[in-house]
MDTraj code that builds the backbone (N, CA, C; nanometers):
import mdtraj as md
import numpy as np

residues = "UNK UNK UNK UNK UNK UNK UNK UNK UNK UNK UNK UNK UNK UNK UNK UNK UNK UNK UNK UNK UNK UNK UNK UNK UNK UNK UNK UNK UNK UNK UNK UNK UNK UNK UNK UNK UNK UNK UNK UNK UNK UNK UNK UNK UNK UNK UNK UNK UNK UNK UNK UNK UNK UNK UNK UNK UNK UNK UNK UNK UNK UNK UNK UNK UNK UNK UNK UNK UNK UNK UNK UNK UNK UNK UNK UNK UNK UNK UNK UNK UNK UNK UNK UNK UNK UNK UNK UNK UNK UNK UNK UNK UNK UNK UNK UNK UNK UNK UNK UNK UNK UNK UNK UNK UNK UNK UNK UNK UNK UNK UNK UNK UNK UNK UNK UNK UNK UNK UNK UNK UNK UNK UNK UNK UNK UNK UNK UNK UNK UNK UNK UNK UNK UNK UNK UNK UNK UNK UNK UNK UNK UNK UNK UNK UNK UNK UNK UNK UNK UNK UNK UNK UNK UNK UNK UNK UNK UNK UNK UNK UNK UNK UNK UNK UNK UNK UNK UNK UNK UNK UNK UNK UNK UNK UNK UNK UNK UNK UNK UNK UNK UNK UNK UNK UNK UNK UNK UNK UNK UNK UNK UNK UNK UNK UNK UNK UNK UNK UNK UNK UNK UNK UNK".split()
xyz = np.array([
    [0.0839, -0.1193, 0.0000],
    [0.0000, 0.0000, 0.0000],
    [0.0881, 0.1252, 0.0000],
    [0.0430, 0.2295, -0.1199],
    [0.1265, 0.3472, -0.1016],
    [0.0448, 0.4565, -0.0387],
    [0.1043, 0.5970, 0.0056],
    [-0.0055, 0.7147, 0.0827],
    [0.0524, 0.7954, 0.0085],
    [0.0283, 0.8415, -0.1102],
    [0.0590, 1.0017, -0.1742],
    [-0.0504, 1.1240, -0.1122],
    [0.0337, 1.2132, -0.1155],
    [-0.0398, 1.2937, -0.0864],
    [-0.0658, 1.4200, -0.2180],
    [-0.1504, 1.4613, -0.2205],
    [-0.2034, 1.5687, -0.3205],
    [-0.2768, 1.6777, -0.3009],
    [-0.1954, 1.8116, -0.2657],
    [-0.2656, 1.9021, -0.2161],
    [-0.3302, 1.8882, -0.0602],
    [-0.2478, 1.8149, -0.0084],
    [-0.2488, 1.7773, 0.1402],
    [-0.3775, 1.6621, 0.1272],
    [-0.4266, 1.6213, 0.0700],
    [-0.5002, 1.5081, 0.0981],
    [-0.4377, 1.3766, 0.0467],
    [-0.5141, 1.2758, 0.0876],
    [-0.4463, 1.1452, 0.1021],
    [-0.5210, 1.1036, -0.0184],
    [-0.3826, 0.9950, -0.1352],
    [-0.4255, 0.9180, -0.2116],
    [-0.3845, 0.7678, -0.2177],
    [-0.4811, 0.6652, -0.1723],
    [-0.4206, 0.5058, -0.1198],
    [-0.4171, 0.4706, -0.2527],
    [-0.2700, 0.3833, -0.2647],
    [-0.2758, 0.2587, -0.3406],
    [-0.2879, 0.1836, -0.3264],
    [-0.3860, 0.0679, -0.3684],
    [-0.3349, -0.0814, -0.2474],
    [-0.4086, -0.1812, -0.3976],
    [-0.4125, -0.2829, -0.3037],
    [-0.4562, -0.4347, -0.3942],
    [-0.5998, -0.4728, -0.3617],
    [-0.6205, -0.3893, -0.2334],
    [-0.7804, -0.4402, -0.2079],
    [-0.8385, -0.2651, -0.1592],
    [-0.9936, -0.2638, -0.1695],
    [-1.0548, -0.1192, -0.1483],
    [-0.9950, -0.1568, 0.0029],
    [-0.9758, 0.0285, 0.0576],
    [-0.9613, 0.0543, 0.1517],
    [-1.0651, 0.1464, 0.1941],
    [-1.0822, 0.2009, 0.3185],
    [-1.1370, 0.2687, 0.3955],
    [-1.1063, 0.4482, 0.3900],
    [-1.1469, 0.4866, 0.2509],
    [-1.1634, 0.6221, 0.2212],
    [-1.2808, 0.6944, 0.1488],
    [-1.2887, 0.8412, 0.1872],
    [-1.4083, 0.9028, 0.1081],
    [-1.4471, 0.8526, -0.0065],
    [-1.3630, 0.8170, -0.1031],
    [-1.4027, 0.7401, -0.2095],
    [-1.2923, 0.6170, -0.2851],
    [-1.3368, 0.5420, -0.3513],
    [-1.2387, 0.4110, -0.3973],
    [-1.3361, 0.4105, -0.5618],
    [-1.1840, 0.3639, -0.6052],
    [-1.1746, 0.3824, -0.7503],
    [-1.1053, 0.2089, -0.7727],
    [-1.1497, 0.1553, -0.8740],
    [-1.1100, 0.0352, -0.9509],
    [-1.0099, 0.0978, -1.0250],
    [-0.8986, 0.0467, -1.0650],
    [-0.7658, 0.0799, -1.1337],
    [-0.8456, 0.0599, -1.2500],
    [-0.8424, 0.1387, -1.3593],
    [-0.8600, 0.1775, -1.4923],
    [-0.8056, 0.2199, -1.5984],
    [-0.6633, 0.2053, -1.5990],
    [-0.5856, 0.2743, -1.6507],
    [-0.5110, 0.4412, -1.6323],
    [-0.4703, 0.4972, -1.7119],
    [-0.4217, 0.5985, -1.6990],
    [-0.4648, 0.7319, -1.6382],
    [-0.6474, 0.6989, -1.7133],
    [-0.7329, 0.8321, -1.6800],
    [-0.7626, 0.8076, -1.5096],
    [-0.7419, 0.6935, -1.4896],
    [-0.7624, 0.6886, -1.3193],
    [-0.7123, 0.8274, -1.2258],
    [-0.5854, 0.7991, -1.3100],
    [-0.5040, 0.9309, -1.2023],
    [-0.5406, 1.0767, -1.2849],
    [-0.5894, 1.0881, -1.4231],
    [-0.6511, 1.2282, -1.4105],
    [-0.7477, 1.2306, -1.3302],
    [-0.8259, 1.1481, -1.2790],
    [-0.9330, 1.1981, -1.2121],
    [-0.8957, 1.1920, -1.0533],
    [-0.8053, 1.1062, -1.0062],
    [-0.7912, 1.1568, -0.8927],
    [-0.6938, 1.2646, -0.8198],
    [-0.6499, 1.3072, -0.9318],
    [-0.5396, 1.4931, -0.9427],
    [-0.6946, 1.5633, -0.9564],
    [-0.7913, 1.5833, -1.0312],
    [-0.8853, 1.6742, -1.0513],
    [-0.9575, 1.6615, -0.8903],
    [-1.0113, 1.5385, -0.8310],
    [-1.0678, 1.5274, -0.7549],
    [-1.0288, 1.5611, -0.6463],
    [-0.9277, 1.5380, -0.5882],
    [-0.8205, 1.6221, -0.4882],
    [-0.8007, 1.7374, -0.5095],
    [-0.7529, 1.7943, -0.6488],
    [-0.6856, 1.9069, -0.6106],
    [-0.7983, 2.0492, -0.6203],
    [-0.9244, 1.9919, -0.6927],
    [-1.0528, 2.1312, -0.7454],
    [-1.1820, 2.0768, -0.6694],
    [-1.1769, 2.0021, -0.5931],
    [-1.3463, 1.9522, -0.5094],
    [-1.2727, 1.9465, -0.3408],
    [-1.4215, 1.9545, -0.2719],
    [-1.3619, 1.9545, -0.1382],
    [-1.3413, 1.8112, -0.0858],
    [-1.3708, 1.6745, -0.1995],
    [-1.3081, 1.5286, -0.1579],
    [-1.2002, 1.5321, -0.0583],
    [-1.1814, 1.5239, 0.0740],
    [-1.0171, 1.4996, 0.1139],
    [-0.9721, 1.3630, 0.1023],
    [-1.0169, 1.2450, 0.0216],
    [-0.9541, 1.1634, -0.0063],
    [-0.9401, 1.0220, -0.1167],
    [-0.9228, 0.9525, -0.1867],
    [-0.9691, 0.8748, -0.2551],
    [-0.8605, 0.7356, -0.2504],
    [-0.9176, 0.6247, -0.2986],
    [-0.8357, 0.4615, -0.2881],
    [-0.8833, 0.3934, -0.4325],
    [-0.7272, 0.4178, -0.5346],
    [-0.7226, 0.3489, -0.6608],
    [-0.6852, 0.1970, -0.6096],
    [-0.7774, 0.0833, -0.6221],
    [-0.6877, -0.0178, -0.5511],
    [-0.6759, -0.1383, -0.7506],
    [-0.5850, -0.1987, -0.7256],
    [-0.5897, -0.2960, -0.7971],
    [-0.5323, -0.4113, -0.7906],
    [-0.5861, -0.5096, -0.8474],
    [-0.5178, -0.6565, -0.7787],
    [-0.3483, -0.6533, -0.7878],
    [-0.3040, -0.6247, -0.8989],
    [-0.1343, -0.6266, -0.8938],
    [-0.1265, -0.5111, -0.8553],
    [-0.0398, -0.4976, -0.7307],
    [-0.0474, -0.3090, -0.6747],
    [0.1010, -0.2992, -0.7308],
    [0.2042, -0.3659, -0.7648],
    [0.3204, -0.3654, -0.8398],
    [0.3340, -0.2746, -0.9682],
    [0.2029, -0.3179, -1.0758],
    [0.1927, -0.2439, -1.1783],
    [0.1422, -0.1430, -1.1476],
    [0.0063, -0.1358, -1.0608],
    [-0.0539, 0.0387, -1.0498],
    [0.0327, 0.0978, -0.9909],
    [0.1256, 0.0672, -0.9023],
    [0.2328, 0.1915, -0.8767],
    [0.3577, 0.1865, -0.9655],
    [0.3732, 0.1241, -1.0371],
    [0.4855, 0.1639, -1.1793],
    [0.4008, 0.2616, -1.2273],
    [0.2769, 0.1883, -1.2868],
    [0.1808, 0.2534, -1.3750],
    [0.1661, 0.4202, -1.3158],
    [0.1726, 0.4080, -1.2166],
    [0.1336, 0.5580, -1.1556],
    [0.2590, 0.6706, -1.1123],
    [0.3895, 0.5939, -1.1038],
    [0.5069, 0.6677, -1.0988],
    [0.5447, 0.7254, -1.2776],
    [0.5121, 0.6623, -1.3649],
    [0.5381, 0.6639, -1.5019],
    [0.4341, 0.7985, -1.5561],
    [0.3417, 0.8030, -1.4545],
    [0.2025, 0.9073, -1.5231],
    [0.3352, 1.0278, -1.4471],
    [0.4009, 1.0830, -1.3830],
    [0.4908, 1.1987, -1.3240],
    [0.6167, 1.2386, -1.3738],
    [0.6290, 1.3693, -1.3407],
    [0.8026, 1.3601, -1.3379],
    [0.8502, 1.2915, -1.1675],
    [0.9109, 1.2223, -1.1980],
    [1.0158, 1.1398, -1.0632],
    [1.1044, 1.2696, -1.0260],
    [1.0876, 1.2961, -0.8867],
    [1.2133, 1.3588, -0.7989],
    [1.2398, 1.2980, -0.6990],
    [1.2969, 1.2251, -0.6391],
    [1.3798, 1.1972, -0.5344],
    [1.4824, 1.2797, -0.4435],
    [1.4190, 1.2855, -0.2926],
    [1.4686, 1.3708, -0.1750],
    [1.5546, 1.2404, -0.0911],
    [1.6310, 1.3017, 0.0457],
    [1.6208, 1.3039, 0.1457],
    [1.6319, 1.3462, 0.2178],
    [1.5907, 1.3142, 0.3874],
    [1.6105, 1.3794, 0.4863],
    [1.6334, 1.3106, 0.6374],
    [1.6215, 1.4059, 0.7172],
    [1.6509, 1.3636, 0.8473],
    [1.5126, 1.3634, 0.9797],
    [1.4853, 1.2797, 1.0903],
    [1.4682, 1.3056, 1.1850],
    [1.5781, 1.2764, 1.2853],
    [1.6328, 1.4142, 1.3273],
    [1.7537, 1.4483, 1.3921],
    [1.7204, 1.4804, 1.5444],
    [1.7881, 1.3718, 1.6505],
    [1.7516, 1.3625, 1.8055],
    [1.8686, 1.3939, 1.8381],
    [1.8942, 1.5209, 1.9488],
    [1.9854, 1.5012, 2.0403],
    [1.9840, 1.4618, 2.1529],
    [2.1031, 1.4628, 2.2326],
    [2.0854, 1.4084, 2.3402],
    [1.9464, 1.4151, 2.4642],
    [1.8933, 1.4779, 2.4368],
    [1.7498, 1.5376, 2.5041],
    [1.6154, 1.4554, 2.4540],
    [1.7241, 1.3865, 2.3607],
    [1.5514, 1.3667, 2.2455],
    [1.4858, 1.4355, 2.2053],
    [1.5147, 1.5913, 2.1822],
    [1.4461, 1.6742, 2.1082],
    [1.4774, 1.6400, 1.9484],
    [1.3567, 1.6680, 1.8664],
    [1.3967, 1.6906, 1.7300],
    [1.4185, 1.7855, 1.6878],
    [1.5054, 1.7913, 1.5132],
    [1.5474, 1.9012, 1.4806],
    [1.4300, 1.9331, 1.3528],
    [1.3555, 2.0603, 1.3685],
    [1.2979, 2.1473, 1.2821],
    [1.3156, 2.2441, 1.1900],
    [1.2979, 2.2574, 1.0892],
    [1.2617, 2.3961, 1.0242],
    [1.2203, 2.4948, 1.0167],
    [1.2107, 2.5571, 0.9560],
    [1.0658, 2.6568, 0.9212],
    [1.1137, 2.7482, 0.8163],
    [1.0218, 2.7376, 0.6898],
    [1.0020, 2.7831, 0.5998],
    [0.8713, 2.8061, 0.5132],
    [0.8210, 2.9602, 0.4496],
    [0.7525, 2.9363, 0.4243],
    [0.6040, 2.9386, 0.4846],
    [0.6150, 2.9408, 0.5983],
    [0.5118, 2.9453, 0.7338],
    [0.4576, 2.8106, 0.7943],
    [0.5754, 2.7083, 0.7628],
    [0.5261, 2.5792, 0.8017],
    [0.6564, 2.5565, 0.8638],
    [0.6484, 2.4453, 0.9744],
    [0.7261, 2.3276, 1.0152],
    [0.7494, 2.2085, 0.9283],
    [0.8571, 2.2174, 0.9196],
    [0.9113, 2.0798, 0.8391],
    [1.0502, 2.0461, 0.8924],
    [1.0553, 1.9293, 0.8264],
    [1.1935, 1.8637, 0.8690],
    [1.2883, 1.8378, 0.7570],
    [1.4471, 1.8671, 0.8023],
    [1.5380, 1.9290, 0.6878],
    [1.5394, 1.8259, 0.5798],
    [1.5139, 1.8225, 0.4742],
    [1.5569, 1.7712, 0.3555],
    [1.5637, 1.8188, 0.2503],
    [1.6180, 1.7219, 0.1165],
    [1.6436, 1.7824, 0.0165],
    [1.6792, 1.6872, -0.0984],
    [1.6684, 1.7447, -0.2212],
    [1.6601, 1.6686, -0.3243],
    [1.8057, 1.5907, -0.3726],
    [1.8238, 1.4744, -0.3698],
    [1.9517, 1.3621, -0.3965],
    [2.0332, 1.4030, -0.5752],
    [2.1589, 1.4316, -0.5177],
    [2.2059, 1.4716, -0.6627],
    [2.2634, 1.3481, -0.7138],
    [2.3117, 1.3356, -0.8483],
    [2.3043, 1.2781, -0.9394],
    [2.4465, 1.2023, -0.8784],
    [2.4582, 1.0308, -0.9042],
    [2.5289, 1.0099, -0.8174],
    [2.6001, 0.9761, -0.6622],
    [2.4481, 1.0386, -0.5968],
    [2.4490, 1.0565, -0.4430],
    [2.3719, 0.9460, -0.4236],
    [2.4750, 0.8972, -0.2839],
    [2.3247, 0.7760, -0.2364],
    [2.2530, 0.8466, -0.1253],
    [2.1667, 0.7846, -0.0842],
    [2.0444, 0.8757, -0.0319],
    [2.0911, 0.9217, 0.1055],
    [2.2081, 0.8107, 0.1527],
    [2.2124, 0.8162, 0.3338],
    [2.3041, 0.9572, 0.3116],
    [2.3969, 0.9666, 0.1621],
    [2.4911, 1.0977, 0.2171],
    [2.3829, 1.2245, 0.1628],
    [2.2945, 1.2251, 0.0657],
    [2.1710, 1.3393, 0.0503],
    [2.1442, 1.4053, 0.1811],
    [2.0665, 1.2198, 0.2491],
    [2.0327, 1.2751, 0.4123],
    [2.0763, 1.3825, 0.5011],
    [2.2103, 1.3109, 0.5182],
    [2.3438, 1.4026, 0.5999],
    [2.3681, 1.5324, 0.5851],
    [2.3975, 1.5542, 0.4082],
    [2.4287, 1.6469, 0.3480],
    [2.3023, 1.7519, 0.3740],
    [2.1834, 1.7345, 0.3426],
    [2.0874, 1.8335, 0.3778],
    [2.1059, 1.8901, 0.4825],
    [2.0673, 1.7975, 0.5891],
    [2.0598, 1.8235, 0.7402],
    [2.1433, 1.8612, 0.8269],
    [2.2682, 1.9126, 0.7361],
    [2.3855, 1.9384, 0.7573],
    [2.3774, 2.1031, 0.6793],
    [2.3073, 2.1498, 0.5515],
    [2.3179, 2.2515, 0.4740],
    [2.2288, 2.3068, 0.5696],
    [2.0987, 2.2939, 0.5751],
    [1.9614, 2.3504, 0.6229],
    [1.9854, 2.4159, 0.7510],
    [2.0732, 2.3233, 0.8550],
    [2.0143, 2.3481, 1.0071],
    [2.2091, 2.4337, 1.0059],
    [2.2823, 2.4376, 0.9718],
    [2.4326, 2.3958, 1.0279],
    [2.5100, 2.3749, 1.0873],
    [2.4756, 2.2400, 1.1141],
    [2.5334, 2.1641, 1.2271],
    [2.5729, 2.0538, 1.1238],
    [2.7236, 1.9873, 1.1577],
    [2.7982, 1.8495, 1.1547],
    [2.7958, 1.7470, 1.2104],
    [2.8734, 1.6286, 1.1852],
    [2.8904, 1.5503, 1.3068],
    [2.7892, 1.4392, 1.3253],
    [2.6849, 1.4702, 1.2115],
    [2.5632, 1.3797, 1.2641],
    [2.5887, 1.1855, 1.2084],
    [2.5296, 1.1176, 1.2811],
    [2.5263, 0.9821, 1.3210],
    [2.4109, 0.9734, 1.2556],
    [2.4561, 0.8873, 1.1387],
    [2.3203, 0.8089, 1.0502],
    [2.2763, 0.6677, 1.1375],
    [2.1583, 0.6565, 1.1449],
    [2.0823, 0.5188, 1.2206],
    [2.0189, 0.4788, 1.0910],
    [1.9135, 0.4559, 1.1721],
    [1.7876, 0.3434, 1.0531],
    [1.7278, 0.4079, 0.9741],
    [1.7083, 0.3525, 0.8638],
    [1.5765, 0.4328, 0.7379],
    [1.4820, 0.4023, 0.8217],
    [1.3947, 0.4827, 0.7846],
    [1.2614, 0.5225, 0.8431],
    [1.1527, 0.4575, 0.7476],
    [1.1326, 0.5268, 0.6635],
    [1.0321, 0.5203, 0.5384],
    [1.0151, 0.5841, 0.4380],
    [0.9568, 0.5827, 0.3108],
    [0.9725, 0.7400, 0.2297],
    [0.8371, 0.7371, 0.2808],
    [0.8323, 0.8721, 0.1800],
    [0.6861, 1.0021, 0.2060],
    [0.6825, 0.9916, -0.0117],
    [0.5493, 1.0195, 0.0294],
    [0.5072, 1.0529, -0.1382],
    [0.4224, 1.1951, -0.1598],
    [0.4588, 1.2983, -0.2394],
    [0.3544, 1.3620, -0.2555],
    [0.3598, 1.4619, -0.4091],
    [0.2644, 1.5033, -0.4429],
    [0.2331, 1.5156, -0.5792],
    [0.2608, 1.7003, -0.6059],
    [0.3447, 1.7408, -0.6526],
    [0.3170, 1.8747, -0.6553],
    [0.3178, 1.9784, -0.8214],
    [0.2457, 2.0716, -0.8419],
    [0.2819, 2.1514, -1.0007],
    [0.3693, 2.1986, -1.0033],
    [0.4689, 2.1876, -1.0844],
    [0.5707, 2.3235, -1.1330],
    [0.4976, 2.3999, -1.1760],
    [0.5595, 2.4797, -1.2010],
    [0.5724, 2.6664, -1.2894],
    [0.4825, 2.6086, -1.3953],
    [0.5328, 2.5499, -1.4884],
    [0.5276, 2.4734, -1.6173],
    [0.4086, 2.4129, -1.6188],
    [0.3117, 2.3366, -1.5721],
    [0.2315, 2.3062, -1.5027],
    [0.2707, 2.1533, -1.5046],
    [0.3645, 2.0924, -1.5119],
    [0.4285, 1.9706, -1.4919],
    [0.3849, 1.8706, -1.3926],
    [0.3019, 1.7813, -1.3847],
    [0.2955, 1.7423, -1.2342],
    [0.4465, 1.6083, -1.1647],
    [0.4391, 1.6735, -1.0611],
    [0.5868, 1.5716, -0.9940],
    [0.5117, 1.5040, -0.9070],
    [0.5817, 1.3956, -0.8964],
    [0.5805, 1.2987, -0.7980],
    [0.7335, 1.2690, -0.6867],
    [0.7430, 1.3780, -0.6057],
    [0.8463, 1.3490, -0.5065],
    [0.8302, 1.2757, -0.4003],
    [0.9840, 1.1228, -0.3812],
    [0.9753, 1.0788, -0.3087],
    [1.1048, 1.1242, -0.1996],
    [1.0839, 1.0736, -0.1144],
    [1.1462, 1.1939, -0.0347],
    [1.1753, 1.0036, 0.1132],
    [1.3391, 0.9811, 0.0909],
    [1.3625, 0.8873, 0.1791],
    [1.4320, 0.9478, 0.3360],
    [1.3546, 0.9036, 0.4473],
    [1.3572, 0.9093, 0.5329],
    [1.5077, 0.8423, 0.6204],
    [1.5554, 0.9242, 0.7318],
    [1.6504, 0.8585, 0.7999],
    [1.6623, 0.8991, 0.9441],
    [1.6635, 0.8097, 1.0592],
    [1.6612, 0.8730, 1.1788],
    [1.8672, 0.9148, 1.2377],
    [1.8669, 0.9889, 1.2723],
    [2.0111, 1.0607, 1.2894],
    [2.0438, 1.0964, 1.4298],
    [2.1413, 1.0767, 1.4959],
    [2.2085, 1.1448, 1.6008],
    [2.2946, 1.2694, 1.6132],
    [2.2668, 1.3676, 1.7272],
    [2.3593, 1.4373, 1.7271],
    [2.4208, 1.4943, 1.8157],
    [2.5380, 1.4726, 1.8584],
    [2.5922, 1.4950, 1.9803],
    [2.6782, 1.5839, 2.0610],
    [2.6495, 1.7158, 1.8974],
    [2.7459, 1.8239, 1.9216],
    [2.7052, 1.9384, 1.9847],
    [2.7628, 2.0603, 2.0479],
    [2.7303, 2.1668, 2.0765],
    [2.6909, 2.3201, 1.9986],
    [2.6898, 2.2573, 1.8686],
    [2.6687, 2.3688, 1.7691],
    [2.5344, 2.4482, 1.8131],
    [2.5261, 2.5432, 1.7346],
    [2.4037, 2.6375, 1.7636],
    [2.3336, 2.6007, 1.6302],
    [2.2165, 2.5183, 1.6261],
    [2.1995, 2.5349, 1.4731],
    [2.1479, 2.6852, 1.4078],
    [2.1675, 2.7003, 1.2975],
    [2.1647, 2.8337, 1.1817],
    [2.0908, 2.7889, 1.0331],
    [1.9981, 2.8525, 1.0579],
    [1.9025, 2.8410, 0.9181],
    [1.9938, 2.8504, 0.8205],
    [1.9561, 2.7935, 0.7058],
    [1.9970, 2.8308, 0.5358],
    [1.8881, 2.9440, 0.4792],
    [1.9224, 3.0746, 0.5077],
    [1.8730, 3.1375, 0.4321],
    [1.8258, 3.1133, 0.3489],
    [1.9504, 3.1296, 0.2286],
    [1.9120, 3.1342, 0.0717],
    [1.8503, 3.0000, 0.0367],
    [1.7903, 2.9744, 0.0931],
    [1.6895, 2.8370, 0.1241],
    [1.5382, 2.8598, 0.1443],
    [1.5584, 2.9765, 0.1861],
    [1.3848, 3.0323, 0.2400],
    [1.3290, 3.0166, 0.3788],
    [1.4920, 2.9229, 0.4616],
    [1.4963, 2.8581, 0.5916],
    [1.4853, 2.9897, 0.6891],
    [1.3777, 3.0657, 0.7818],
    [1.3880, 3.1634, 0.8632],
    [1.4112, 3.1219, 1.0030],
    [1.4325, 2.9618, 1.0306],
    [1.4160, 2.9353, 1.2099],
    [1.4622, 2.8008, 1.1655],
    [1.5336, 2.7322, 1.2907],
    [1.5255, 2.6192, 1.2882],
    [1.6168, 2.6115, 1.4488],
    [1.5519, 2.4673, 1.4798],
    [1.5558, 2.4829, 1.6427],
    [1.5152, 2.2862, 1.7000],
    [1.5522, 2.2561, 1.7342],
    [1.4879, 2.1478, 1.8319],
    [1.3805, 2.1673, 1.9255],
    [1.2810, 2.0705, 1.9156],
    [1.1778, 2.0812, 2.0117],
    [1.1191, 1.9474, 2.0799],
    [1.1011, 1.9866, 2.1680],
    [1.0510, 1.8760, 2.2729],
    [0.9373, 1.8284, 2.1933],
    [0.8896, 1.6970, 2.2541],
    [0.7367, 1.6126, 2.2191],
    [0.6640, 1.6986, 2.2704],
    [0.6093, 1.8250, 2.3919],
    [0.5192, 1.8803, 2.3885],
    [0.5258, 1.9871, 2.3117],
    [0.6213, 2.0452, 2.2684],
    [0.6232, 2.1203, 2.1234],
    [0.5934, 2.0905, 2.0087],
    [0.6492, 1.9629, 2.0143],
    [0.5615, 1.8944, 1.8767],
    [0.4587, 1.9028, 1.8256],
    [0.3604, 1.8660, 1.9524],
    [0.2010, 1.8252, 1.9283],
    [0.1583, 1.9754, 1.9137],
    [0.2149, 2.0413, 1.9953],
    [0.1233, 2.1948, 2.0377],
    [0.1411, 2.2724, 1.9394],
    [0.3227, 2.2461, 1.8570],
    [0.3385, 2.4167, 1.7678],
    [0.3542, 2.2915, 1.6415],
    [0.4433, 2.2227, 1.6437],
    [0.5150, 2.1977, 1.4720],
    [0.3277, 2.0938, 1.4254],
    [0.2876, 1.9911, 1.5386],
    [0.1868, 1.9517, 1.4121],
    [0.0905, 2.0399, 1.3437],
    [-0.0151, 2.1119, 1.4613],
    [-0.0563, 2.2144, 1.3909],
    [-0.0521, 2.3057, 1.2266],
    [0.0790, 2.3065, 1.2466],
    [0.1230, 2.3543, 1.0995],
    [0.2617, 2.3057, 1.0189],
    [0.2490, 2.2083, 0.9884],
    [0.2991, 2.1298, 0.8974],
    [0.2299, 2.0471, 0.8374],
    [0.3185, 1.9877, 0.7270],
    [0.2916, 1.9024, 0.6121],
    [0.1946, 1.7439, 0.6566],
    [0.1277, 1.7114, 0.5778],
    [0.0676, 1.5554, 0.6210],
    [0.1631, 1.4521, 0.5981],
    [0.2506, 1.4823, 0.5051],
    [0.3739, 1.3522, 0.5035],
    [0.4826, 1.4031, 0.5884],
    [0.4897, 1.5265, 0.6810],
    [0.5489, 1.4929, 0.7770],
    [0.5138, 1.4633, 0.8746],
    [0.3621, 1.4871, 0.9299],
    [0.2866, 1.4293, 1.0246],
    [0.2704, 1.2337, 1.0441],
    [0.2929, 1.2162, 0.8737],
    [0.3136, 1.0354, 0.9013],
    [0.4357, 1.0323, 0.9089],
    [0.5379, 1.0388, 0.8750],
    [0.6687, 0.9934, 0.8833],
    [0.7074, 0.9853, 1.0750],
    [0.6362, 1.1519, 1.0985],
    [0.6760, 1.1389, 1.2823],
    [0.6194, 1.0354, 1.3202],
    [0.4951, 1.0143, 1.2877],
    [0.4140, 0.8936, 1.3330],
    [0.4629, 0.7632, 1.2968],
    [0.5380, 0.7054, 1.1571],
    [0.5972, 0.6083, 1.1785],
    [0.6924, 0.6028, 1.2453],
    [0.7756, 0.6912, 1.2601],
    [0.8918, 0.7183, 1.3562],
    [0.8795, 0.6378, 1.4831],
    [0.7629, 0.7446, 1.5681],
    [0.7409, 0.7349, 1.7263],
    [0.7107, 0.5671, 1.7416],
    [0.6127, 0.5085, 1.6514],
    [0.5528, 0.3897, 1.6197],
    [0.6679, 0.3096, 1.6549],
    [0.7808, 0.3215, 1.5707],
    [0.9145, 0.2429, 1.5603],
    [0.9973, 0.2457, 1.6750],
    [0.9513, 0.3479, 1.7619],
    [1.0526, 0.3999, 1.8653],
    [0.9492, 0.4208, 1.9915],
    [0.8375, 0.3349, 2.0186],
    [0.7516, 0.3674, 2.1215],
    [0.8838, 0.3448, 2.2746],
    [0.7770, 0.5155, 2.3434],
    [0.8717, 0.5408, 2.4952],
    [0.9010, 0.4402, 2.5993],
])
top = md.Topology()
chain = top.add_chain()
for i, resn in enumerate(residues, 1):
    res = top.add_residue(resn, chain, resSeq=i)
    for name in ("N", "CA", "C"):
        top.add_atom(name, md.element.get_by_symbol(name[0]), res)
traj = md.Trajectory(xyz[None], top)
């Protein structure tokens, strides 16, 4: 089962109907014009293309995009606070798009290393990716996947936004900061990723 997201709502892939506002039989191609129209111009918040081989509907459905590939970090220090963003007027967590050549764990590093600036960090376990659908300029539609990594860090740096990034704050915050300031306003594929996270890492 995949969770794209589109215009902040949720789009399931799976092999059998699931449990959403609406479910769609895999139909070919026009499937996914209609569930980009239906997400992104009606107030639907959600829909489930399911089909028996979920192998092909998600080739089939990575092939309907342009492919970008990210990564990033959930970065704990010694406190167990995580490390945040902010750009844009949202909370997010540092990542960034994998250059040509790069494997994903040094993307990871490398972001979360540009964004916040701080070194030193300790790669752990992949996490999971995140999927979500966005327009270019061009009116292009992308499909960015964006691979997840949990990280250590054990230094005394001060972290420092990337400006020329659009980065205005970035800071560690406790679990009651979490819930109270960063979910509130952030992304839905970063709201699951924390959630597979914590899941993986129950207190």
């Amino acid at each position: 089962m995949y969770k794209v997201f589109i215009n902040e709502k949720k789009l399931i892939l799976s092999s059998e109907p699931q449990n959403s506002p609406k479910t769609l039989n895999y139909d070919g191609a026009h499937s996914f014009d209609f569930a980009i129209d239906l997400l992104e111009n009606t107030p639907s918040q959600g829909l489930n293309i399911y089909h028996s081989d979920i192998d092909k509907l998600w080739t089939d459905f990575k092939q309907f995009f342009k492919n970008i590939e990210a990564a990033g970090g959930i970065v704990l220090n010694p406190e167990n606070k995580i490390l945040f963003i902010h750009r844009l007027g949202k909370w997010d967590l540092p990542k960034g798009k994998i250059e040509i050549g790069e494997s994903r764990e040094l993307a990871a590093i490398r972001e979360v290393e540009e964004e916040c600036g701080i070194s030193d960090l300790e790669l752990k376990d992949f996490i999971n990716p995140t999927y979500h659908v966005y327009t270019e300029r061009d009116g292009q539609k992308v499909l960015k996947t964006t691979y997840w990594f949990e990280m250590s860090y054990n230094g005394n740096e001060t972290p420092k936004p990337q400006i020329e990034e659009g980065i205005n704050e970035v800071g560690w915050k406790t679990e009651e900061e979490i819930e109270n300031i960063i979910l509130p306003s952030t992304f839905q594929n970063i709201k699951l990723i924390l959630n597979n996270f914590k899941n993986k890492n129950p207190q």
